[in-house]
PLY file of the C-alpha trace (Angstrom):
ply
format ascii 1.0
element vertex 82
property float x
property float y
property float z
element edge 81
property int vertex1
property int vertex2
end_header
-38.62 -38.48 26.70
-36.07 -40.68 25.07
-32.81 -39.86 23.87
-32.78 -40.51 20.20
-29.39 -41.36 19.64
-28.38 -41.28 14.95
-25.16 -43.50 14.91
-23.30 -43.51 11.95
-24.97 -46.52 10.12
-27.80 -44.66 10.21
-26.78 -41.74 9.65
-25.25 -43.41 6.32
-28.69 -45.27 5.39
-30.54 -41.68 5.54
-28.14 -39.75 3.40
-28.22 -42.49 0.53
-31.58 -42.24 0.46
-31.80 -38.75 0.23
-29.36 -39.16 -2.57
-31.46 -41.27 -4.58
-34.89 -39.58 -3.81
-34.51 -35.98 -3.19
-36.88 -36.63 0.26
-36.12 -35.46 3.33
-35.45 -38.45 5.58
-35.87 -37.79 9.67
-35.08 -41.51 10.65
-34.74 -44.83 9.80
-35.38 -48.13 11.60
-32.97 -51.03 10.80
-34.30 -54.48 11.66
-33.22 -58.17 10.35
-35.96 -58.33 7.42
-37.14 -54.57 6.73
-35.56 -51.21 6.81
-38.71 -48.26 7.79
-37.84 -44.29 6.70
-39.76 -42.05 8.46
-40.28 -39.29 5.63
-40.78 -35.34 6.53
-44.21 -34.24 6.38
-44.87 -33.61 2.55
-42.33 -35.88 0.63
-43.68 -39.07 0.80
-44.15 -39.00 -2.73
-40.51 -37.92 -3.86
-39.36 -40.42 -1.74
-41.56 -43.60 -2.95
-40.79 -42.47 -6.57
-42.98 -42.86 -9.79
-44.56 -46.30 -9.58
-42.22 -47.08 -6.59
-38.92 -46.74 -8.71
-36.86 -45.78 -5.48
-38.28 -47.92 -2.81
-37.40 -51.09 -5.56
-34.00 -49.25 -6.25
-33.26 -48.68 -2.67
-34.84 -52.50 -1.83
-31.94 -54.07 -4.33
-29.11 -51.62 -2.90
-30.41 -52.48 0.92
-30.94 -56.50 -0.04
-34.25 -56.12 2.51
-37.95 -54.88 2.12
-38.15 -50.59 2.34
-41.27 -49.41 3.64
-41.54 -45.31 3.55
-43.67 -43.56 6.37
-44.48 -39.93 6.21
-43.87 -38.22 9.58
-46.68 -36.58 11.38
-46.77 -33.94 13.96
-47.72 -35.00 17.35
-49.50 -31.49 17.99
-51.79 -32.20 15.12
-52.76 -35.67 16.41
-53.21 -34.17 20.02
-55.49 -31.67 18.17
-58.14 -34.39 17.11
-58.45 -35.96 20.30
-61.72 -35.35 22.39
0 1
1 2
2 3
3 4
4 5
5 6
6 7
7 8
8 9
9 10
10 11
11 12
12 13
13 14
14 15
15 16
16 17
17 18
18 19
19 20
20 21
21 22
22 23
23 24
24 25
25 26
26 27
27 28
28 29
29 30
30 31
31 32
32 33
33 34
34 35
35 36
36 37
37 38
38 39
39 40
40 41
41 42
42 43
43 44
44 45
45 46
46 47
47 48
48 49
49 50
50 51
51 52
52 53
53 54
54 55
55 56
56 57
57 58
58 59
59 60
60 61
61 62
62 63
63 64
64 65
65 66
66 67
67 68
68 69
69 70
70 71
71 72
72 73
73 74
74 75
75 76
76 77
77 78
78 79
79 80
80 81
């Protein structure tokens, strides 16, 4: 498995928007155009915000498109498989 390695951009990016949303935040994904926050399981909605208030608050502080995805567990996926 992979190393995940949080440097301290990132590490920045997640505890702004924790900050602003009250979510917890397990990882983000920079790129040119979009910044993706994987949310913990269960806080997708504090994180998106009433009618999307935070991810257009957090779009205006970033200057790029957010995009919030809740996390899921990979032993619930393997579960479902046949």
């Amino acid at each position: 498995m992979e190393e995940i390695v949080i440097n301290q951009d990132t590490l920045q990016r997640i505890n702004l928007v924790t900050r602003v949303t009250s979510a917890r935040v397990k990882d983000c994904i920079d790129e040119e155009e979009i910044i993706v926050f994987i949310i913990e399981k269960g806080d997708i909605s504090l994180a998106v915000g009433t009618k999307g208030e935070h991810v257009a608050r957090l779009k205006k502080i970033f200057g790029k498109t957010v995009q919030m995805i809740e996390s899921v567990s990979y032993t619930h996926l393997r579960a479902h498989e046949t």
